[in-house]
Every structure is written in C-alpha cells, then in structure tokens.
C-alpha positions as CSV (number, residue, x, y, z in Angstrom):
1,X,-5.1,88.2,-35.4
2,X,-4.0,84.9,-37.0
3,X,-6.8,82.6,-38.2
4,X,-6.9,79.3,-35.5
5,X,-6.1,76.3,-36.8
6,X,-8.3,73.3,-36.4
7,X,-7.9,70.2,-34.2
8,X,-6.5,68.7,-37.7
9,X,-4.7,71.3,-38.4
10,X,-6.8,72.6,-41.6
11,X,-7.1,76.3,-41.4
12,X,-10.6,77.8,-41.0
13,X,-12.2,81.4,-41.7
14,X,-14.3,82.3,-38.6
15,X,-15.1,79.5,-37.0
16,X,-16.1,77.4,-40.2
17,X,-13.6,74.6,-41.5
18,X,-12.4,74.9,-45.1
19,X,-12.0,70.7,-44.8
20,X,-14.4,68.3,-43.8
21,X,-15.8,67.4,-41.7
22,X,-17.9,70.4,-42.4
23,X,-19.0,72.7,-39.2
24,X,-22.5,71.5,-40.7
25,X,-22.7,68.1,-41.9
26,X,-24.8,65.2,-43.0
27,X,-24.5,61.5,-42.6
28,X,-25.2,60.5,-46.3
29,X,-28.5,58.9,-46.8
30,X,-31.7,60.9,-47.5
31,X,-35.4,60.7,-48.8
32,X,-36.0,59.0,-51.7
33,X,-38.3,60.9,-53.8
34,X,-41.7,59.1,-54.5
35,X,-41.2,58.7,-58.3
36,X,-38.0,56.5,-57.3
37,X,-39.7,54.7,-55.2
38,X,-42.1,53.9,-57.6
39,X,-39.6,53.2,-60.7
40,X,-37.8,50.5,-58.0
41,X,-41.2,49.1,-58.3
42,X,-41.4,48.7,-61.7
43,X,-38.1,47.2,-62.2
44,X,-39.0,44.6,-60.3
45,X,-41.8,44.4,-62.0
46,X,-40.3,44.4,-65.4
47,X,-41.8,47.2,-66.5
48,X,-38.8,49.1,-67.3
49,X,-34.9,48.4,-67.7
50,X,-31.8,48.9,-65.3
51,X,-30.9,51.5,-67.8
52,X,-34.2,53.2,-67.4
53,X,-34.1,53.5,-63.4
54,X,-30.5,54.7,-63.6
55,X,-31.8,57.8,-66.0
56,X,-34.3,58.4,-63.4
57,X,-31.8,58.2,-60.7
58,X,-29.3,60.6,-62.3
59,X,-32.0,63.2,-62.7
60,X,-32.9,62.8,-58.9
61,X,-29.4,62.9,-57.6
62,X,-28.5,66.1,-59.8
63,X,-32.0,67.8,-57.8
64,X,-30.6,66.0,-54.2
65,X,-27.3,67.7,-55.1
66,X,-29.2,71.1,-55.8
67,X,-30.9,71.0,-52.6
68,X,-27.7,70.2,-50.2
69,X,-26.1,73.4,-52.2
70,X,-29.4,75.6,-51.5
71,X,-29.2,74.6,-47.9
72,X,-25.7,75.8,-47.2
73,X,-24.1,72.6,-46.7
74,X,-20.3,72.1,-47.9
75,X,-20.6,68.5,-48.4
76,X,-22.6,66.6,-50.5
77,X,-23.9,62.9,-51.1
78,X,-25.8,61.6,-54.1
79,X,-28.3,60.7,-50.9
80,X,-27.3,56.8,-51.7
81,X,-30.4,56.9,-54.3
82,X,-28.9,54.2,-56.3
83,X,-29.1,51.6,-53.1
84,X,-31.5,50.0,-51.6
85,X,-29.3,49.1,-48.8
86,X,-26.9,51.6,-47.0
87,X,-24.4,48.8,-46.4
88,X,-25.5,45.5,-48.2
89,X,-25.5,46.7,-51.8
90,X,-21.5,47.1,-50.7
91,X,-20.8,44.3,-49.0
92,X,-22.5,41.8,-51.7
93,X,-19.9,43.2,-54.3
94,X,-17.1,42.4,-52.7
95,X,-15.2,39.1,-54.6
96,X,-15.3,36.2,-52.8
97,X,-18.8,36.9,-50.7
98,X,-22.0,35.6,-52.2
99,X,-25.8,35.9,-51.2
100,X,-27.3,32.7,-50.1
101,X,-30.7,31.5,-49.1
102,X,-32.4,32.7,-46.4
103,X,-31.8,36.2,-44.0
104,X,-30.2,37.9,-41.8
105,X,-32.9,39.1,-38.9
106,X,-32.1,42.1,-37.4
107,X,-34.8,43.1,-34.8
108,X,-35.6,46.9,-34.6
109,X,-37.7,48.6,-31.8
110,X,-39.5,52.3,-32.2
111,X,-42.3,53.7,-29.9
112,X,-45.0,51.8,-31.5
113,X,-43.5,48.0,-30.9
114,X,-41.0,45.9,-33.3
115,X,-40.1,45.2,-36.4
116,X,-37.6,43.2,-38.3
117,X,-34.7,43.9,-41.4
118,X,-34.2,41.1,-43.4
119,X,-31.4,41.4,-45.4
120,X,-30.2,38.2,-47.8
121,X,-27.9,36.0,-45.8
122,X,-24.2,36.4,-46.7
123,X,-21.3,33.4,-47.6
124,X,-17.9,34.1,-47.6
125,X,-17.1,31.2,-50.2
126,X,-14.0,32.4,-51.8
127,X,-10.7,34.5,-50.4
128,X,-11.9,38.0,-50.1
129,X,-10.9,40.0,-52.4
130,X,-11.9,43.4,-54.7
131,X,-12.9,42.3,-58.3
132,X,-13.6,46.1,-59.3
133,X,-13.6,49.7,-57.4
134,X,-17.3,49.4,-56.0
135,X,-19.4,52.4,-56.1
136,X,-17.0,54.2,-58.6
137,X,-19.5,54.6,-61.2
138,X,-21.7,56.3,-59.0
139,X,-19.1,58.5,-57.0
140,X,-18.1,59.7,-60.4
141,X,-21.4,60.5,-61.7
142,X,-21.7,62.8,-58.2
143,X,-18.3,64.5,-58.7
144,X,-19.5,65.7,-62.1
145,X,-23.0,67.4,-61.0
146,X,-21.3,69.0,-57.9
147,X,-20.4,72.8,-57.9
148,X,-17.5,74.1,-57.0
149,X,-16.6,74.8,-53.5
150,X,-19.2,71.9,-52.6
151,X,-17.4,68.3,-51.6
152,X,-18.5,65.1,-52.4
153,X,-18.8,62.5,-50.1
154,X,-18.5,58.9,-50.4
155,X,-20.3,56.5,-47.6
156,X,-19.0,52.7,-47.7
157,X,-19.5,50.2,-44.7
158,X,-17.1,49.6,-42.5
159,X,-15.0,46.5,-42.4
160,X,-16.2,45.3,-39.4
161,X,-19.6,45.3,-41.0
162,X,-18.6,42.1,-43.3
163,X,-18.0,39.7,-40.1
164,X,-21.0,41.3,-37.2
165,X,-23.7,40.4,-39.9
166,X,-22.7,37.0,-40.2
167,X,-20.1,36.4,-38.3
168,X,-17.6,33.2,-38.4
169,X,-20.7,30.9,-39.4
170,X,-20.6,33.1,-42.6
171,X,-17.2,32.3,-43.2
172,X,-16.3,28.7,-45.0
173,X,-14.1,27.0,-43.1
174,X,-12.2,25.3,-45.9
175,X,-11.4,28.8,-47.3
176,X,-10.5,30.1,-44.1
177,X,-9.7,27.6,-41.7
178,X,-8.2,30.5,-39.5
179,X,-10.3,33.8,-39.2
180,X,-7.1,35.9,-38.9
181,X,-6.7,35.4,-42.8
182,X,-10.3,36.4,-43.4
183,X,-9.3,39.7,-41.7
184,X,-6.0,40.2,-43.7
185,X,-8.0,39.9,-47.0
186,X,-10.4,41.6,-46.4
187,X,-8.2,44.9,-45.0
188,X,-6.5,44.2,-48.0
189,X,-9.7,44.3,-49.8
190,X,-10.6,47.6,-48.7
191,X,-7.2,49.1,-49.3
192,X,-7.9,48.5,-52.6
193,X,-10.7,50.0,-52.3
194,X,-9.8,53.3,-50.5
195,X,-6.9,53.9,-53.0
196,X,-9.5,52.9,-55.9
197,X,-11.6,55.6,-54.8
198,X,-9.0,57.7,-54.3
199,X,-8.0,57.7,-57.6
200,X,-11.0,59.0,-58.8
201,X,-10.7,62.3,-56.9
202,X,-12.7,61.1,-53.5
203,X,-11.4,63.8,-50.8
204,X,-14.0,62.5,-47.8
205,X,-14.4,59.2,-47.4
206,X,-16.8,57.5,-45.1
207,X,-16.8,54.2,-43.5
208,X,-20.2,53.8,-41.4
209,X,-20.3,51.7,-38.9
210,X,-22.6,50.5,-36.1
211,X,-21.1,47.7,-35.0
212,X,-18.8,50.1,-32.9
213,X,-21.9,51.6,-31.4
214,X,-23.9,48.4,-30.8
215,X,-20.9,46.8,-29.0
216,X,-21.9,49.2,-26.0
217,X,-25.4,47.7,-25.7
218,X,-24.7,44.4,-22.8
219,X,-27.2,42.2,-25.3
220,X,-25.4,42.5,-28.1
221,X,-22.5,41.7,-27.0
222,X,-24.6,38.4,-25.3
223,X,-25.6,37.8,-29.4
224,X,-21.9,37.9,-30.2
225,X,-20.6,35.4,-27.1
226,X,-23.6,33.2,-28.1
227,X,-21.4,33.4,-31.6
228,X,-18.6,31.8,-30.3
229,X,-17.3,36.0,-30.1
230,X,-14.8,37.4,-27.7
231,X,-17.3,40.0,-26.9
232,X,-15.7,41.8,-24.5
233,X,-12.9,42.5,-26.9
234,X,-14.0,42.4,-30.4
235,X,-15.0,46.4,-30.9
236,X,-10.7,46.0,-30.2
237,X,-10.3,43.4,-33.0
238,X,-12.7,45.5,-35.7
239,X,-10.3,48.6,-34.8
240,X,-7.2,47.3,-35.3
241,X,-8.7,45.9,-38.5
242,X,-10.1,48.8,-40.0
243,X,-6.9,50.8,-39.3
244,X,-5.2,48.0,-41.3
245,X,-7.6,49.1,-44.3
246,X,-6.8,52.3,-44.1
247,X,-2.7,52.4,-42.9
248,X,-1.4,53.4,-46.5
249,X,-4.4,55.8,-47.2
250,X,-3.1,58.4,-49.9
251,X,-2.6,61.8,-48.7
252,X,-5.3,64.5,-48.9
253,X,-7.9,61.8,-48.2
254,X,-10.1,62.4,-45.1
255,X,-11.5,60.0,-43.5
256,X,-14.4,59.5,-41.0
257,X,-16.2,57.1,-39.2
258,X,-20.2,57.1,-38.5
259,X,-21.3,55.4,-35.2
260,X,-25.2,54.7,-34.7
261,X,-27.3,52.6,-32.9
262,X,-29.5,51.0,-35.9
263,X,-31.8,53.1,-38.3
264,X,-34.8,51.5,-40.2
265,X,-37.9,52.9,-40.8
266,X,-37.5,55.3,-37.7
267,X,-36.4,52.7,-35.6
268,X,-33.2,51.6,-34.1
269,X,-31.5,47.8,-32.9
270,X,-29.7,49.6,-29.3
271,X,-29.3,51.8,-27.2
272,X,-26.0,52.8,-24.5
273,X,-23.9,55.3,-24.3
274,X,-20.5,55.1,-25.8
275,X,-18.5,54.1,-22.6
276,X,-17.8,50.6,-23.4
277,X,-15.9,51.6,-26.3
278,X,-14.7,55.1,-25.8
279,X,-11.0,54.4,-24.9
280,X,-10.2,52.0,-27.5
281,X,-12.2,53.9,-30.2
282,X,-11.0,57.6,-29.7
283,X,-7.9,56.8,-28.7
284,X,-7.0,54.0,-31.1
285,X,-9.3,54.1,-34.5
286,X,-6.8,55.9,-37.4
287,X,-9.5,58.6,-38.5
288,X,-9.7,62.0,-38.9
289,X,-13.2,62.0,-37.0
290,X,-16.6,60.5,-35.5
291,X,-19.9,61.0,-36.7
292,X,-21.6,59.7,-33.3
293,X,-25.5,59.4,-32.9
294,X,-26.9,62.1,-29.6
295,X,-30.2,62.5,-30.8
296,X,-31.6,61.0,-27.3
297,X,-31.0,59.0,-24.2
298,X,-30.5,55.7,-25.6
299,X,-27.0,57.6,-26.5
300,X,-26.1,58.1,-23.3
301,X,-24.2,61.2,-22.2
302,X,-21.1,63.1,-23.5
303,X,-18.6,62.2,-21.0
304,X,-17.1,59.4,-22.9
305,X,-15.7,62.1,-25.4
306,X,-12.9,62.8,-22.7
307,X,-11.0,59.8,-24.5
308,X,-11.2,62.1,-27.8
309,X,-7.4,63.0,-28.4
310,X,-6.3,66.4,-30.0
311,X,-6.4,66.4,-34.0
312,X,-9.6,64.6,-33.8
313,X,-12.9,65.6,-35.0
314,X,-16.4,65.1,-33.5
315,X,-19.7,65.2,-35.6
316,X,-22.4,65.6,-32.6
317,X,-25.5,64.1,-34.3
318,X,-28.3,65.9,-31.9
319,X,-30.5,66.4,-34.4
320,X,-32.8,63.2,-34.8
321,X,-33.9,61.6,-38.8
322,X,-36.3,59.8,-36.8
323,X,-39.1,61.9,-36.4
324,X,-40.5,65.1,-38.6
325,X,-40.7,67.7,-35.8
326,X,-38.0,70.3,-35.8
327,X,-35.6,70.5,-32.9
328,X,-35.0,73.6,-30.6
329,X,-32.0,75.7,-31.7
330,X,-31.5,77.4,-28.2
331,X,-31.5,73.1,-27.2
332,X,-28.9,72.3,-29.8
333,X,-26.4,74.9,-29.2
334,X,-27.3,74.1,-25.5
335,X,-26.1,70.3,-26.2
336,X,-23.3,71.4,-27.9
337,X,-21.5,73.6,-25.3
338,X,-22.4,70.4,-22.7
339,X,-20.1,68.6,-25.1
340,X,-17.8,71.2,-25.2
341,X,-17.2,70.4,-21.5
342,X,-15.6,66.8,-22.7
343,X,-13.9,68.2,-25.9
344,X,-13.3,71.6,-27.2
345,X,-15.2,73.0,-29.3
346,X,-12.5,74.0,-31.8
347,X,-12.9,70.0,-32.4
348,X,-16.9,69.7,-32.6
349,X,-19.2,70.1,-35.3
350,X,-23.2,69.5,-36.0
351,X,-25.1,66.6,-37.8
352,X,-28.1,64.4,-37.9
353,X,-27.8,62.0,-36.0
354,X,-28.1,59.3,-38.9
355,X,-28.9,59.3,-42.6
356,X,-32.3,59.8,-43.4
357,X,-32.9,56.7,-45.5
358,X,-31.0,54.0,-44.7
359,X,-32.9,51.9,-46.5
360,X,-34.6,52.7,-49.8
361,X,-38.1,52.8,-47.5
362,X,-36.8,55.9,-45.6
363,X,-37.7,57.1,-42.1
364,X,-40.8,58.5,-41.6
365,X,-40.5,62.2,-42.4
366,X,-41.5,64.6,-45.7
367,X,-39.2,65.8,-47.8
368,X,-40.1,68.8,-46.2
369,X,-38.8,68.1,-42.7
370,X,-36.0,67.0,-43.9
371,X,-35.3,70.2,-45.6
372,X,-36.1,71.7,-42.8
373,X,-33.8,69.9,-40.4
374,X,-30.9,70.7,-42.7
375,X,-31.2,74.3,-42.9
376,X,-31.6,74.5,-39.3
377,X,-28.2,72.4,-39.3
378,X,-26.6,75.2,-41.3
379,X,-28.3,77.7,-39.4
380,X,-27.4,76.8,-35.6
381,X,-23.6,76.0,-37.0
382,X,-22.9,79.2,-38.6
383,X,-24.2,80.8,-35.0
384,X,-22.0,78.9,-33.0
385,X,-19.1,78.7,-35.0
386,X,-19.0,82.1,-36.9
C-alpha cells in the first residue's frame, strides 16, 4: 500500500509527518528554570555581566533541548529563555521603532480576578526597517545543540503585532503621513527577516500572533474603533500584510501561524470562537498551518475549521499551559475526532494550546507538569495517528 501523502503534500510513515508541523508539537515558550530566573535578577542588579547570563542561558537551553528530545517531540525551541518577552524583545529591535516612556496596559483576567502587562510603550520614529537579522544569534546557537532528526523552530511575532500594540498613535506622522507606507516597510522588514533566517538553515518558522484571535472578541474590536480602526476589517488588512512578508519566502521554509487569546501568568486578554475571522484567515493567510488555542470554551467550537482549505495544516491546542493538572487522553482524542468532523484528520495535529512562558514569569505550573503535559502530547499523537 503506498504511504498517504499529507494535506501539504510531505510524505509521512504511519500516520506521523516527516515535516512540520509535527503530529506532536509545541508552541515555543516554556518554564524558565529557577536559577534563570534568579540570574535575570542579578543582572539587573549588577551583580553579574550580559556575558555571564548568556553562559547560564546556553547551559539551560542545551538541558530544555535534551528534555524536548527525551519527550519524543520532533521539533524543538530553545524555550525563548533568552527573552523576557515572547514578542517585545522582537519588535523593539526592529530599526526605526524605539521604546518611549510610559506602557502599554494590557488587561488580563484568570479565575481569581485581573491583572495587567505592562510592556514599554513603542514609537515608530524612523522608516521601518531591519538593521540586522534579529534573533540569529540565538537560532544559531539552537541549531548547533540540536540532534539529528530533531527540528528547530524559530518563534517571531507576527507583523500585525507592531501596529495592534500601539496602533497609528505609535506611528509619527511626519514619517508616515500615510499608514499604507508603514505597512510596505515593515512587510519589507520582515522579508528581510524571513530570508535572513533563512539563510541560516531555519526550516520552521513561526510567526505568533493573537491579534488574529483577539479580533473575534466584539470588545476588542470596540478598543480598535475607539482607535480610529476599521475594526470590522482589519484582521483583513493584517492578512494581506503578513502574506506580503512572506510572498518570496525561499523554498523548503515552512511556515506557521499561532493564534491565542492572551497568555500571562495563567491568564488570558479574550475569549470567542474563531468565527469572525475564519473565512478570511483559512482561506486567505499564505501559511502552511494554524497553531489555534481549544483548550476551553472561551475558544469556541470547531466549526469554524470548515473554511480550512486542503494543503493546510491545523495544530489543535486542547491541551491547556494554564493550569498543572494533566488532561484526559480518552478527552483529547475525543476532541480531536470532533474536529475531524470540520477538517480531516490527515490535516490535524496536537499541541498546547500556548507556550508555557510567555513571559519570563511563566504560567503557574512545575517543571514537572509541564513534562508531563508534553509526553502525554507525544503519547495521545502517536495513538491516533500511528
């Protein structure tokens, strides 16, 4: 019997996928180890050097690495250690954007009340642009503790990142008197940085992205039209935008997206399903597939993944980095043939439903659980996929 070919057309053995996105996966960000933790505190402290924390970060990325390899997965991150931000520490680096006074609020809600994110406010005060490959320091030190067989993944923010945290009052308006060449240079930007990164051997790529996701929630989109936003059609203008970025990606380079609803400290910033922009996003966004966040009922249910087109991949994230306690297997696989009623399941795979540390605090889980969550991951994957 010939082997079936997947939805992208990557042959697989069983039911596994020799190309990402891996029947088992991960989103990218995981616990920080508590001697990290602490040697963040001492930098700022001044008790020891840049060069000093990096050391300590190398030696915990090499044991992260270990542990993604001892769990089964085929992909790995270097668990975005070396940020203390899962988006910001980007976005600051890109030429022409600066950090001003004051923050950016961002109000998060978990079972237990509110809380906010303060991020440093951003400035566009120059035209966009990449001074140097960011990240590539990094990616390269992962590609060199990696074992064969294993692929590393880089995670980046998505374009549309740049303009929902601060949106056109972030842009000068003597630089860009007309917002359509903000966009330009900054898709241009991010070409750069794609075929940067590229370059370096990056075969998965990742541009995260919860703008898409919080576009289905009716009071975000009230924050954005209180902006001076076209709301109601702006998850459309950060699609066409990001598939400008990626429009002369070099071949061999997968590409995925990773669609959440807001994850700090085990709490999140919405909550709807993916209706709003299910048409538009499967149909339209140039990827090779969806990390998407399913983990509970702020998610909403699976019917918006009729949209998904053939030669398209789908992450289900049903497993939750929120909380420590392990999920059902009988549940997941459950979930997962309820999805397959939507989209077949040649074209679905398994995840959290977010990174485990989004920030450098983390969410509220040991190292343990985490562990734990990952190898059932691997586990329930390999049982429903061969």
């Amino acid at each position: 019997m010939a082997e079936p070919q997947t939805a992208s057309g990557t042959t697989t053995s069983g039911g596994q996928r020799t190309s990402p996105p891996f029947r088992a996966d991960h989103v990218g960000s995981l616990l920080r180890p508590p001697e990290l933790l602490r040697a963040r505190e001492e930098l700022a402290a001044g008790r020891i050097s840049r060069e000093e924390l990096r050391s300590l970060e190398d030696e915990a990325i090499r044991a992260v690495v270990k542990m993604q390899r001892d769990v089964g997965l085929q992909s790995a991150t270097d668990g975005e250690f070396r940020r203390a931000s899962w988006h910001m520490d980007f976005i600051y680096q890109l030429g022409g954007i600066e950090q001003v006074a004051g923050d950016i609020k961002v109000k998060f809600t978990n079972e237990h009340g509110e809380i906010e994110y303060k991020p440093a406010a951003i400035h566009v005060a120059e035209k966009v642009h990449l001074d140097h490959p960011i990240f590539a320091e990094d990616f390269e030190f992962l590609t060199g503790v990696v074992e064969d067989g294993v692929t590393p993944k880089l995670t980046i923010p998505s374009p549309s990142m740049v303009h929902y945290r601060g949106g056109r009052a972030a842009i000068d308006p003597s630089v860009y008197p007309d917002v359509e060449e903000f966009w330009t240079d900054l898709s241009a930007a991010y070409a750069d940085e794609v075929r940067a990164v590229a370059d370096l051997g990056c075969r998965y790529l990742q541009f995260d992205d919860t703008t898409l996701a919080y576009l289905n929630d009716p009071h975000q989109r009230q924050q954005m039209e209180s902006k001076g936003e076209d709301a109601e059609h702006l998850h459309e203008t950060y699609i066409r935008h990001i598939n400008e970025a990626l429009a002369h990606r070099p071949e061999g380079l997968t590409v995925t997206t990773h669609l959440c609803r807001g994850n700090f400290r085990s709490s999140w910033a919405s909550e709807g399903g993916y209706d709003f922009v299910a048409e538009a996003l499967f149909g339209d966004l140039d990827i090779d597939g969806f990390f998407l966040e399913y983990d509970d009922t702020r998610s909403g249910g699976f019917e918006p993944l009729r949209f998904v087109p053939k030669g398209k991949m789908v992450v289900l994230g049903l497993m939750t980095t929120k909380r420590g306690e392990l999920e059902s297997k009988d549940l997941l696989k459950r979930r997962i043939e309820e999805a397959s009623h939507f989209v077949p399941i040649e074209q679905l795979c398994l995840s959290p439903q977010c990174g485990f540390s989004s920030t450098f605090e983390g969410n509220t889980l040991s190292y343990d659980q985490e562990v734990a969550k990952l190898e059932l991951l691997v586990e329930t994957a390999a049982e429903v996929w061969g």
